[in-house]
SETI-520211 format. One line per field, with one value per residue (C-alpha): x, y negated, z; residue in one letter; residue number from 1. Coordinates in steps of 0.2 Angstrom, whole numbers. Layout:
// residues N
u: [X	...]
v: [Y	...]
w: [Z	...]
code: [A	...]
pos: [NUM	...]
***
This chain:
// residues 360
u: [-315	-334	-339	-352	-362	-363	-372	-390	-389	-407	-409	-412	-395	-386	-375	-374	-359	-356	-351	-334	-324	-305	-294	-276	-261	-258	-253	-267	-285	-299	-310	-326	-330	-324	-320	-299	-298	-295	-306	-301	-290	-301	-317	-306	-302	-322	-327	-315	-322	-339	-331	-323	-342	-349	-337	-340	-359	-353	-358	-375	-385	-385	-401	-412	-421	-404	-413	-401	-395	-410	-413	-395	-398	-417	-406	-393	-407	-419	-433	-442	-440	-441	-433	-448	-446	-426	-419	-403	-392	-375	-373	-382	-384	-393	-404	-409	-409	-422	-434	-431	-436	-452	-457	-450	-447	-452	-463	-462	-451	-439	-436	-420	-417	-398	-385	-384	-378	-374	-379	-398	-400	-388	-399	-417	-412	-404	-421	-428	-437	-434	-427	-431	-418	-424	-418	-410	-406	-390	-382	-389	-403	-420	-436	-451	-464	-453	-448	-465	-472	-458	-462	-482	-478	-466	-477	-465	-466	-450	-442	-424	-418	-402	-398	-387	-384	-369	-360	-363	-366	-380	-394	-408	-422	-437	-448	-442	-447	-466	-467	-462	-471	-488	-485	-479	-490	-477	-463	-451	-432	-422	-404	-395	-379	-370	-381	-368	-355	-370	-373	-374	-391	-398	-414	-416	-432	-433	-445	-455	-459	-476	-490	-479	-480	-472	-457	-441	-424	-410	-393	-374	-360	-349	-344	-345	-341	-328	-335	-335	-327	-340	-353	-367	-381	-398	-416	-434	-448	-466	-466	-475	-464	-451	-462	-461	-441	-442	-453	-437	-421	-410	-411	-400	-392	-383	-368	-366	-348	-358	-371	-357	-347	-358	-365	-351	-346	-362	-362	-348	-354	-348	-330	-333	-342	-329	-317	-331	-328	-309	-315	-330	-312	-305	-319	-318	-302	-303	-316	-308	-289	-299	-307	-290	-283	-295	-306	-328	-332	-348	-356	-356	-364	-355	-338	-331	-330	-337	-328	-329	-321	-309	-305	-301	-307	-295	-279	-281	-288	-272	-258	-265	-265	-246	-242	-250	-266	-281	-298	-315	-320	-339	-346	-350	-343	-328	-330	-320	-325	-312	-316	-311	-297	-285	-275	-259	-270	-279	-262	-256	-271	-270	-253	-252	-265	-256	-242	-252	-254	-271	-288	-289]
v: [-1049	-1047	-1049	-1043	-1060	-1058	-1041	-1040	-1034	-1031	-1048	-1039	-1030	-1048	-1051	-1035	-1028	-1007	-998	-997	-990	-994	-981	-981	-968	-968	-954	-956	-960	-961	-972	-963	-950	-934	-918	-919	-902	-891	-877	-860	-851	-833	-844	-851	-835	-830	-845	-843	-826	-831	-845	-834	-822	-839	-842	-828	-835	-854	-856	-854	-865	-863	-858	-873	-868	-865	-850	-842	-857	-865	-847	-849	-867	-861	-846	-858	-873	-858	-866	-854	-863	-854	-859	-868	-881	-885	-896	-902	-915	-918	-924	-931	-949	-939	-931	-948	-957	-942	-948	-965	-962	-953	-963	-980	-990	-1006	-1014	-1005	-1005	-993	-999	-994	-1001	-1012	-1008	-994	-983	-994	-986	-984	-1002	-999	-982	-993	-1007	-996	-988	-1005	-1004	-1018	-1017	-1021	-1023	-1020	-1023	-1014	-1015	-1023	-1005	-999	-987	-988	-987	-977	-992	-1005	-994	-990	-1010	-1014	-1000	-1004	-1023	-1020	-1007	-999	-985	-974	-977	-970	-967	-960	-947	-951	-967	-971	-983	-981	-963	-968	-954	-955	-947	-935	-949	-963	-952	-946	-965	-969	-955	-958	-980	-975	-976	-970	-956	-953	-947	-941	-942	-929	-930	-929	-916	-905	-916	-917	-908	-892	-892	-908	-906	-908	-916	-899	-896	-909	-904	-892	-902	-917	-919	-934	-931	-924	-920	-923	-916	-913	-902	-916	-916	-902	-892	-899	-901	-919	-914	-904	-916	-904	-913	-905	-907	-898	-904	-897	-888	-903	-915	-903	-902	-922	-924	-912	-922	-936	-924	-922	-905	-891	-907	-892	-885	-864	-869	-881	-868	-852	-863	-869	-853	-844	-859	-857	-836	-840	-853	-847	-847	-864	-874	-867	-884	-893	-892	-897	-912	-918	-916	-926	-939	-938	-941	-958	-965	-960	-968	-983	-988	-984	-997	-1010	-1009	-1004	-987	-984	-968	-955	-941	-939	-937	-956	-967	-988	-998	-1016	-1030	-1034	-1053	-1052	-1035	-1039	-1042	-1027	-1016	-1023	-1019	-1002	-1002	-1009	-994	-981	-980	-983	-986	-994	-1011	-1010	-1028	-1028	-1044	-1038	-1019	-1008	-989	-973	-955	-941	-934	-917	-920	-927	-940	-945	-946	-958	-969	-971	-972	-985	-995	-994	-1002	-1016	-1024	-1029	-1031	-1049]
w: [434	438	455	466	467	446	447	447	464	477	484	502	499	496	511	516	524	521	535	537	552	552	541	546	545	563	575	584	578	591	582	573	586	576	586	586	590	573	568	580	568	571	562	548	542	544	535	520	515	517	505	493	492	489	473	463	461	461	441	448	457	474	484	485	500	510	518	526	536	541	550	558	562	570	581	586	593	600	607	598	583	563	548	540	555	550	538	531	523	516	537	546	536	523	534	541	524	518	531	530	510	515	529	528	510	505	514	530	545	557	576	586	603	601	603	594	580	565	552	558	549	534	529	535	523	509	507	507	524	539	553	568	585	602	618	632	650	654	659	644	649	643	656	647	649	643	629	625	625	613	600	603	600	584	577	568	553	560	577	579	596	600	612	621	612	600	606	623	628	638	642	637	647	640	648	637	621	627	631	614	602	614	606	591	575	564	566	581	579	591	586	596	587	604	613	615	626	640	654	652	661	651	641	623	615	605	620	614	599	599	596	591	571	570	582	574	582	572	576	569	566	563	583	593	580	574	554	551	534	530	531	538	549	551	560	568	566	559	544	536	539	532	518	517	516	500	490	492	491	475	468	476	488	498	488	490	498	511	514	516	528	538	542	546	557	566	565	576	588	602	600	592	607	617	614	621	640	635	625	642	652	643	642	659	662	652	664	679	673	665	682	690	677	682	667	667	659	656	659	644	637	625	619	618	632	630	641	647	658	643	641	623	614	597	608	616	600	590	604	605	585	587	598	584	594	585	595	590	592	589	591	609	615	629	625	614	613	612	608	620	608	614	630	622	614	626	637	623	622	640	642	627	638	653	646	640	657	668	659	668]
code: [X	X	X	X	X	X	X	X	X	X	X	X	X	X	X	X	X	X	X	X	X	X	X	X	X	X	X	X	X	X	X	X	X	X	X	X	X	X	X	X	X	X	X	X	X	X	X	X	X	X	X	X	X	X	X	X	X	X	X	X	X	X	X	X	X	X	X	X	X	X	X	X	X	X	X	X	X	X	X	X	X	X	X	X	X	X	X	X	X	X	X	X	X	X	X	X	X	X	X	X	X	X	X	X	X	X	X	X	X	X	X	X	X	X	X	X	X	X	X	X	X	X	X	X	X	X	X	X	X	X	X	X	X	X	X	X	X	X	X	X	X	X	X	X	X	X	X	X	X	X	X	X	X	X	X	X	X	X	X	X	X	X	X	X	X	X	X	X	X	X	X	X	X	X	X	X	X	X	X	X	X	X	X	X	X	X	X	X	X	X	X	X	X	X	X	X	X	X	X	X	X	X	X	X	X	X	X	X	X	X	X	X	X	X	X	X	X	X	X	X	X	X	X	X	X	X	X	X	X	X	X	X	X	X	X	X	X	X	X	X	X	X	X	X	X	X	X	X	X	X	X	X	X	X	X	X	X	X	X	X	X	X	X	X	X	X	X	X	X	X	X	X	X	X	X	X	X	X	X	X	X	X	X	X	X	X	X	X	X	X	X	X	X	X	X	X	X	X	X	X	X	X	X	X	X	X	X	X	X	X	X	X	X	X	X	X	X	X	X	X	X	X	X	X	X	X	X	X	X	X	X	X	X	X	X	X	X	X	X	X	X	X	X	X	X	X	X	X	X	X	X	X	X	X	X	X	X	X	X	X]
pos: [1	2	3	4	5	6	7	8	9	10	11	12	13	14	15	16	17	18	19	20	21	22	23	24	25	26	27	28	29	30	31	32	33	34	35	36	37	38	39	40	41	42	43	44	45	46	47	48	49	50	51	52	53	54	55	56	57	58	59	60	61	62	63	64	65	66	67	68	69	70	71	72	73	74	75	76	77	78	79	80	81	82	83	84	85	86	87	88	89	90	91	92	93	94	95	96	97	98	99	100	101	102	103	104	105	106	107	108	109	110	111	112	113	114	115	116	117	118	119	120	121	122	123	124	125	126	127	128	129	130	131	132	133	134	135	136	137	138	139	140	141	142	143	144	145	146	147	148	149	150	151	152	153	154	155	156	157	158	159	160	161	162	163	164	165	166	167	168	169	170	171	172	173	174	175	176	177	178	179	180	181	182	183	184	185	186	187	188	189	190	191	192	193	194	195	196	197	198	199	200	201	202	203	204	205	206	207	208	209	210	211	212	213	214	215	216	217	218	219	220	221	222	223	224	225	226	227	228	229	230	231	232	233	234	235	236	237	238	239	240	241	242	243	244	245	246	247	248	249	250	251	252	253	254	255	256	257	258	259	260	261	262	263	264	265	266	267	268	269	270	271	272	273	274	275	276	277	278	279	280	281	282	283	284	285	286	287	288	289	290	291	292	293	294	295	296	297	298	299	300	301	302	303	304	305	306	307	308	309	310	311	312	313	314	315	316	317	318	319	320	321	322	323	324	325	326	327	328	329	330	331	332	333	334	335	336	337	338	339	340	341	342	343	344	345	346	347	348	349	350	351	352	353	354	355	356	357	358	359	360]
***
């Protein structure tokens, strides 16, 4: 049998590991961030006739343009924003990967400040681009000038910067990302895939945009609203660099079924965010218990929870796999990261890792 080392394979792609998050039948997964609560039962049935009208035209191409949800997606951001400024993608990845195809490529580079969301690296290298790691505070955070000197002595063609960041759920202020568009030569994104689980009062770099070309704020309907399955990520940015991700996406990438969907999901946003304040509870909920438990949360925006003080991350990861728990164990040496699942899940990863014992 061939393997892969036989193939004629990219030599910058030899050695490479794809992503990979742990699949496992077990009654609890809080591993890859999804939204645990199900669709409100009210939207399905609001989604499945805007379904169905999609069907009876589905031996047609869908509309290329995806009109009609760029103009939901531009009402849901406000910000005074209009469809010619959205775009979007088979999820976010896509939308990430378009901009790394017309922005990055061989022999350019894409800078993200480590840790942080692993596929960044995957999609800069897949495109053929380098990638570049840069430093952070010990608690995480990023201080503008610092942040600035690093992307003006990397000089990168597309810096990726996480808001707040995957895997820590650290904030990161409207400061840091002046700072960084004002060193940058090349584009700025802002991935706000968690925006939603933040305070409520938190700015968004939407406000950044006017006057910022090379800025774009790229978001996702994987988590707060609960479409992971989907796979429905979007972005704003200026209309040209809107018009630059065309010339890279394949013809009609957004299926009719994708596009009906997701704007009936979003034609009913309300009642969909509404899980959200359950799910921060929750989050919340972990950090408090896991300090009470002798463990070191880390603060987060978001909707998982990084925590640390954890002699051996592998131990713990597989006694809580052991007791049908299943968490993430991203890399960070004596970490491990859990998403902020319903109430009875959270009460059993907690309750799973209560009876483990002491962190010590």
């Amino acid at each position: 049998m061939t393997s892969l080392d036989e193939l004629p394979l990219r030599d910058d792609l030899r050695g490479l590991t794809p992503y990979g998050a742990p699949q496992a039948p077990l009654p609890v997964a809080l591993n890859v961030n999804e939204n645990t609560h199900p669709v409100p039962e009210s939207v399905v049935g609001d989604i499945l006739d805007d379904i169905a009208l999609a069907l009876s035209d589905v031996n047609r191409y869908p509309d290329r343009e995806f009109t009609q949800l760029r103009e939901a997606f531009a009402a849901y951001l406000g910000h005074e924003l209009t469809a010619d400024q959205i775009w979007a993608g088979n999820g976010s990845n896509e939308v990430l990967q378009h901009i790394m195809q017309a922005f990055a490529g061989p022999g350019r580079t894409a800078f993200g400040f480590a840790p942080t969301y692993s596929m960044y690296p995957l999609i800069t290298q897949g495109t053929g681009a380098g990638w570049i790691a840069g430093t952070r505070e010990d608690d995480y955070s990023i201080a503008p000038e610092d942040a600035a000197a690093q992307v003006a002595a990397s000089d990168p063609d597309v810096v990726l910067l996480c808001s707040p960041n995957n895997p820590t759920g650290t904030p990161l202020g409207l400061d840091v990302v002046e700072a960084v568009y004002e060193a940058a030569r090349g584009i700025v994104v802002v991935d706000e895939a968690y925006h939603e689980f933040a305070p409520k009062d938190a700015a968004s770099a939407l406000s950044l945009l006017p006057g910022r070309p090379r800025l774009a704020i790229s978001r996702t309907m994987s988590k707060a609203f609960a479409f992971a399955g989907a796979r429905v990520g979007y972005l704003a940015a200026d209309p040209a660099f809107i018009d630059a991700l065309r010339l890279v996406r394949l013809p009609y990438h957004l299926s009719a079924l994708t596009q009906a969907a997701a704007t009936a999901a979003l034609r009913n946003s309300a009642t969909m965010l509404r899980m959200v304040d359950e799910i921060v509870e929750q989050r919340d909920r972990i950090s408090a218990t896991l300090e009470a438990l002798g463990y070191a949360p880390h603060p987060s925006w978001s909707n998982f929870v990084l925590f640390g003080g954890i002699d051996d991350p592998k131990a713990v990861w597989q006694a809580l796999y052991d007791r049908g728990v299943l968490i993430r164990d991203v890399g960070i040496p004596g970490h491990l990261r859990v998403t902020a699942g319903t109430e009875a899940e959270t009460t059993a990863f907690l309750d799973a890792l209560a009876s483990i014992g002491s962190p010590a």
